[in-house]
N, C-alpha and C positions, 0 to 999 in steps of 0.2 A: 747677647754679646758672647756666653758663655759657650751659645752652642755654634756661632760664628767661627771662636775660637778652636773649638774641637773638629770642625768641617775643613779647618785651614790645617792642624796637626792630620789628619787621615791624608787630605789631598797628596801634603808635601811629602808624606810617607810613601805613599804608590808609584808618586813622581820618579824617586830617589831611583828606583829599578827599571824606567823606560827613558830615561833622560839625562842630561849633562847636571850641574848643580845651577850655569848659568839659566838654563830656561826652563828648571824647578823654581828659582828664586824669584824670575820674571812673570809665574805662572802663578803662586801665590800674593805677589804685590798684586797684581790685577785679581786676584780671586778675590784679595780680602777687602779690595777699595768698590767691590759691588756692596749696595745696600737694597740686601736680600730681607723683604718685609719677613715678620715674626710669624704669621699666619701662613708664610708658605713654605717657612717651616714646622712649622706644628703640623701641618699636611705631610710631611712626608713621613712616609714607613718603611720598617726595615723588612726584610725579606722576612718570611713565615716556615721559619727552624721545625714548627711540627711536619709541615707537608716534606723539607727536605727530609727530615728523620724519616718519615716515611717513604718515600723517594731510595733513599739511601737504603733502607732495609729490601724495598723489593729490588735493587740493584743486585744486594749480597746475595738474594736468594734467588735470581738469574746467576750468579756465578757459580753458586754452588750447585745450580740445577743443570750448566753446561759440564761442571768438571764430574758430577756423576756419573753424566752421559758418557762422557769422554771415558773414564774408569772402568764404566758396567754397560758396555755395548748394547747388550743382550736384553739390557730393562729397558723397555721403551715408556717408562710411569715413574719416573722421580718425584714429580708432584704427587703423585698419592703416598709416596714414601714421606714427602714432606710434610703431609696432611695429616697421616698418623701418628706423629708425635707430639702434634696440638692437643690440648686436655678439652674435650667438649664440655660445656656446665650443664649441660642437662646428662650425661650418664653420670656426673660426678652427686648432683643433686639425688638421681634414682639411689647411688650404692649408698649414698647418706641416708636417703629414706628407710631401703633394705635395711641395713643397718640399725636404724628405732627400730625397726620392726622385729631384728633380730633379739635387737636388748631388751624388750617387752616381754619377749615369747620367755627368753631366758629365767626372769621375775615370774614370769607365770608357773613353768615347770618347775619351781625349786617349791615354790608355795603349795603347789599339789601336790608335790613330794613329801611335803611336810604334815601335808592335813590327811593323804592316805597312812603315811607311816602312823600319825594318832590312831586313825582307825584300828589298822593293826593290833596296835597296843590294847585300845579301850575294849574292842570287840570280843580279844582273848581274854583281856579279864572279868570281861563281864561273863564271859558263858562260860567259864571256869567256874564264875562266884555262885553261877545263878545251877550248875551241873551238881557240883557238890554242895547247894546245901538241898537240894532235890533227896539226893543220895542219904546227907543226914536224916531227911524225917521219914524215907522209908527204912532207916533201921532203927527212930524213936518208934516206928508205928509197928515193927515187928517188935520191939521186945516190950510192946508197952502193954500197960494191963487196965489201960483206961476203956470208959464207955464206950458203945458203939457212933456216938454224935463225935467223938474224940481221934478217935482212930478213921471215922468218915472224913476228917477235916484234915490229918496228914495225909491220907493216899491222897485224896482230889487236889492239895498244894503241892504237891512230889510231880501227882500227874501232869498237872501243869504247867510245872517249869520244865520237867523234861518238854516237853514238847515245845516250851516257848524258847527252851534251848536248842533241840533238834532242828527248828526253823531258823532260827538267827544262825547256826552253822552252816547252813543249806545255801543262805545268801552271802556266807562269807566265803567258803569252800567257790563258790562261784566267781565270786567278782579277784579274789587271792588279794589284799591289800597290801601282803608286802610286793607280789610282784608290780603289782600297780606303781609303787613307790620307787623300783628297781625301774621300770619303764621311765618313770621322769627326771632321774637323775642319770642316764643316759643320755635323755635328752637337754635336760641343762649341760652335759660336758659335751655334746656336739653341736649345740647353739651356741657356746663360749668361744669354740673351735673356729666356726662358720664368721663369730664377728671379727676373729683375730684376721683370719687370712683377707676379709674383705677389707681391715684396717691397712693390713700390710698392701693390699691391694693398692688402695688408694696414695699411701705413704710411697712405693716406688712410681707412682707418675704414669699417665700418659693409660688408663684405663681405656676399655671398649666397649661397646652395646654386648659381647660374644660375653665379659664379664657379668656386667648387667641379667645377663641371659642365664648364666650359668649358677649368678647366687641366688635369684628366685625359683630354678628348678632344685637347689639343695633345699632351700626353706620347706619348700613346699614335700620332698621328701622326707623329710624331718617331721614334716606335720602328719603323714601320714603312715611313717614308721611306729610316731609313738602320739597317739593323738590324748586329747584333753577332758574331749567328753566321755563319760560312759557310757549311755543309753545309744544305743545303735552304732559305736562306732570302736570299743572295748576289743578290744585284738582277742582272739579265743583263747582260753587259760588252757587247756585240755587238747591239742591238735592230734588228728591221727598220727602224723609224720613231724618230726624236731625239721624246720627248717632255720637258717640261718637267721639271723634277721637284716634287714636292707635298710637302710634310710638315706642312702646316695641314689643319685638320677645315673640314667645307663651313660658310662664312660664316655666321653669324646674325645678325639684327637685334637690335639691344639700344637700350635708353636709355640716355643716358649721364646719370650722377647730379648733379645740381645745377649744369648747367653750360647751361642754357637759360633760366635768369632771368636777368630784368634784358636777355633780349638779342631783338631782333629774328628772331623765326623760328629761334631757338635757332641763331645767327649764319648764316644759310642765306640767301641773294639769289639772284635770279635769275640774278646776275653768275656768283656762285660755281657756283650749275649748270650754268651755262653751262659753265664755265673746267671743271669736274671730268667734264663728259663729253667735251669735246676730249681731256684728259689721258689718258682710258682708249682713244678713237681713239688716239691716238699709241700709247700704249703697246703697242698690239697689233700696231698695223700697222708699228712699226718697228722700236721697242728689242727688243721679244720675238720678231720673226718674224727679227732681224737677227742674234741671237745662237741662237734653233734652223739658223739657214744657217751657220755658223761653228761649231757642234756638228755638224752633218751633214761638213763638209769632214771635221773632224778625227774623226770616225768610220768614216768613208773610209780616212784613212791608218794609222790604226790596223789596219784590218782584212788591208791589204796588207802591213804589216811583219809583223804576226801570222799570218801564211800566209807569206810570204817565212823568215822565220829558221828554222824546222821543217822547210822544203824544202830551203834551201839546206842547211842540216846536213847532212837526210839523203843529198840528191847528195856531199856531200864524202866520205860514208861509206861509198855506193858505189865513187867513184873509189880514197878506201885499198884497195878489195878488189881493182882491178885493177891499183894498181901493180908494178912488176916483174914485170908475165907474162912468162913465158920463150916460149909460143906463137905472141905475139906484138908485138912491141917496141912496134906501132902503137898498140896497144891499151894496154900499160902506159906508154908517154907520155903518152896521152888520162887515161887515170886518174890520174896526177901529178896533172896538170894543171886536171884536174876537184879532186882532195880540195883543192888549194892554192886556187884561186880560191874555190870555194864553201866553203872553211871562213873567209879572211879576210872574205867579203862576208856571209855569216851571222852575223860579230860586229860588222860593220858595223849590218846590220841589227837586231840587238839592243840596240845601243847609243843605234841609234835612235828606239827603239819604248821602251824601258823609260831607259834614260838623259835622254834628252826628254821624257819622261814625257807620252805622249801622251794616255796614258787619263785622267790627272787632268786635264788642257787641256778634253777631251772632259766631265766630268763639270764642270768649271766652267762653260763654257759651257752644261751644263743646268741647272747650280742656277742663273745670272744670268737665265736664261729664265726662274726659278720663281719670282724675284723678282717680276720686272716680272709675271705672273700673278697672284699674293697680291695685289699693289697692284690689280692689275685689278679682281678679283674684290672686293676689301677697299670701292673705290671704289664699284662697281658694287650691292654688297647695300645702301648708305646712299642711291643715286640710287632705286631701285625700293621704297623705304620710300613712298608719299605720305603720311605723318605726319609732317612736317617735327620734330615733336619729340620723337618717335621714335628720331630719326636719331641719329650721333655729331653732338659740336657744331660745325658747319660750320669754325670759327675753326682751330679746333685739328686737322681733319682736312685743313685746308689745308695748314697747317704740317708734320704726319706728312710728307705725301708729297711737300713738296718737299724736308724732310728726306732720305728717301730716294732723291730725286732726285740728291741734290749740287747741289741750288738756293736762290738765294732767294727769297722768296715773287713779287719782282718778275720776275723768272727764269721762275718757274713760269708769270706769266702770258704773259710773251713767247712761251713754249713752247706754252701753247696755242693764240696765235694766229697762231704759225705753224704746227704741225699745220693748225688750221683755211682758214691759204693753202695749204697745199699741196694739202689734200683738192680746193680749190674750182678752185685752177690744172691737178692732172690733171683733172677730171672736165671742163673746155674743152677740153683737149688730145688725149681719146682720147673 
């Protein structure tokens, strides 16, 4: 009855907008004196709202795929413009994957960073401990006036840690444990880097496979800038040549997404090209050639303490075997005198080299070099774009690099045009 009633309220509603009220009122006396069974109402259904909503959505998106047309003559592909602002769940799944992958890697290089820096520590104190008390019993054995079973038992304990000393320097001098350490905390602050821009990635919407593509070629440079194992894979401590260091994949061109409307030349001026190729002059010819000379110094000094502590050792190791020769007194003084000096000045020099920690100095100095490279190069693939919209958006690639500069954008441009006096004041001068 109930739903009788409510079939007789819609009728005489519809009615009201096609008809008089006389033959609305004549239409529901006869509607409602049918006696319509229960079953064949329970039978009936109302229209299916999902397939309309859907209906209705590919409707809007025929209108907007006409008035595109209509707007952008020129694009004959609205539908793939439309197709790319859909989020696909399988790249969005990979940069999630990437992502663990990155946070792992991150946990890994802090913990080798931590267990090479011990090394460091334990290896100089140990061959400090084990250098000078070498040194002490070859000057108990020279001023001592005990038997010859006594004075045999300090040279051969002297002899021996020198050289168990000069060996454990050989392997440390080699493997450099703070730069080791210096390598992995590098790489933790570009693995931290790498999760943030993938997060922000994700966070602004609407990623691509070209994403996808791009954070697995950084991971994978990353892992081979500063890798984890030692045995065959250990970067050379010792290089002929200071080269930069790299852990970026070779630049590519991209578009940057939605950030060239609305703007002139997708914020690109002559100004600004101007200003970003001074920035890459400077860059090269100062900050980066300024700190591969300041890595070259200190790869220099590294290589001389690293040859110094191994020699000196080993001379102190000889002089124990000549203390107290009975042959010749001349000769076991010189040998004293030889273990004492060169065992103090071989912990000197170790204290030097690994306590100063020369190799990390040296390896900083390259990764600052690889800095100002990236920016190089970074600058450099967006100037030889000629599709200004193409490019990143001028605006905001201003800003990245005086970011990294430690400037302000006003800063930045001073900087160019002084790079630019000085290029123009040498080239009068010479």
């Amino acid at each position: 009855m109930a739903s009788l009633q409510a079939t007789t309220l819609l009728f005489a509603s519809s009615c009201s907008s096609f008809s008089t009220k006389t033959n609305c009122q004549r239409s529901i006396t006869t509607r409602a004196s049918l006696n319509i069974p229960n079953n064949a109402l329970s039978s009936l259904s109302l229209p299916k709202f999902q397939q309309r909503g859907s209906n209705v959505e590919e409707l809007d998106f025929r209108r907007a795929t006409n008035n595109y047309t209509q707007t952008h003559p020129g694009d004959t592909s609205p539908l793939s413009s439309y197709e790319e602002t859909s989020t696909d769940p399988v790249v969005m799944a990979k940069l999630y994957a990437i992502m663990d992958s990155v946070a792992d890697r991150i946990e890994m290089h802090k913990n080798i960073c931590e267990q090479r820096n011990n090394w460091n520590s334990l290896l100089l104190t140990s061959i400090n401990t084990i250098t000078l008390a070498a040194t002490t019993m070859v000057g108990l054995a020279a001023t001592s006036s005990a038997d010859g079973t006594a004075l045999l038992s300090l040279k051969m304990s002297s002899t021996l840690l020198f050289m168990a000393a000069a060996g454990m320097l050989v392997m440390m001098n080699k493997i450099q444990p703070s730069q080791l350490a210096e390598e992995q905390r590098n790489a933790t602050r570009l693995c931290k880097q790498l999760h943030s821009q993938i997060k922000t990635t994700i966070a602004i919407g609407n990623p691509t496979t070209r994403d996808v593509t791009e954070a697995m070629e950084k991971v994978l440079a990353i892992d081979k800038a500063f890798p984890l194992p030692l045995l065959g894979k250990m970067l050379e401590k010792f290089p002929s040549a200071v080269e930069p260091a790299v852990w970026w994949p070779q630049q590519r061109r991209k578009q940057a997404k939605g950030l060239g409307n609305g703007m002139y030349k997708n914020g690109w001026s002559e100004r600004l090209e101007k200003e970003m190729k001074e920035i890459v002059g400077v860059l090269g010819k100062h900050d980066k050639a300024d700190y591969i000379r300041l890595g070259q110094k200190a790869l220099k000094l590294n290589k001389v303490l690293a040859v110094s502590g191994p020699l000196l050792t080993g001379l102190a190791a000889v002089g124990s075997v000549l203390v107290g020769n009975s042959s010749s007194p001349t000769v076991g003084a010189v040998g004293s005198v030889l273990g004492i000096v060169a065992g103090g000045m071989a912990s000197v020099a170790n204290t030097l080299e690994h306590g100063g920690q020369v190799g990390m100095v040296f390896e900083l100095y390259r990764s600052n070099a690889g800095i100002f490279k990236e920016m190089e190069e970074y600058i450099t693939s967006n100037l030889e774009e000629k599709d200004v919209e193409r490019r990143e958006n001028g605006e905001v690639l201003e800003m990245k690099v005086a970011l990294q500069l430690g400037r302000s954008l006003s800063g930045l441009r001073d900087r160019a045009d002084k790079g630019q006096f000085d290029e123009e004041f040498g080239s009068k001068l010479f």
